[in-house]
N, C-alpha and C positions, 0 to 999 in steps of 0.2 A: 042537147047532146051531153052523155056523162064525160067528165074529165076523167076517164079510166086510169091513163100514164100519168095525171099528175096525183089520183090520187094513190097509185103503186106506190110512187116514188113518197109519200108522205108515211105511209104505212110503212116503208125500209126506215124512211129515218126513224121512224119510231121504234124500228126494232119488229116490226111485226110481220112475219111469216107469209109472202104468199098465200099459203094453203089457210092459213088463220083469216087475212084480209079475206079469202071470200067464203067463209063462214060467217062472216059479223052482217048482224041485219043493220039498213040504212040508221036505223035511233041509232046502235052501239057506234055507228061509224063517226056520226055526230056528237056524240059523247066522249069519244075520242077526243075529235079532232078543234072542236069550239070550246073558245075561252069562258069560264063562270061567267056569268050575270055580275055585273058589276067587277072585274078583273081588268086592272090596269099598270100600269107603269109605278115601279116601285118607285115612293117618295123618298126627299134625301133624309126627312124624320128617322122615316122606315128602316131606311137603311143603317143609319147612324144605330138605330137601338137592336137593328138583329149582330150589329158589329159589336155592340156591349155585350149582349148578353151571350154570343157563338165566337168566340175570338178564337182565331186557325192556328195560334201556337208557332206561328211562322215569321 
């Protein structure tokens, strides 16, 4: 059985249109919605040097 409502409701948060959601064929939906190949949890390295090099001025 498809998750229809849950995946509506994934497609609003993302900003995407009803009328858009059922034009997207099942690849783009997945393209969408699935994390890269290798995409994980920002390290504290990571973090530390996008905070050196993007400092918010705040």
């Amino acid at each position: 059985m498809t998750p229809w409502a849950e995946m509506l409701r994934t497609a609003a948060a993302l900003g995407i249109a009803p009328e858009a959601f059922w034009r997207l064929s099942l690849r783009e939906w997945r393209m969408l919605v699935q994390a890269p190949a290798g995409a994980g949890p920002l390290g504290r390295t990571a973090l530390e040097r996008m905070i050196e090099e993007w400092p918010d001025g705040g």
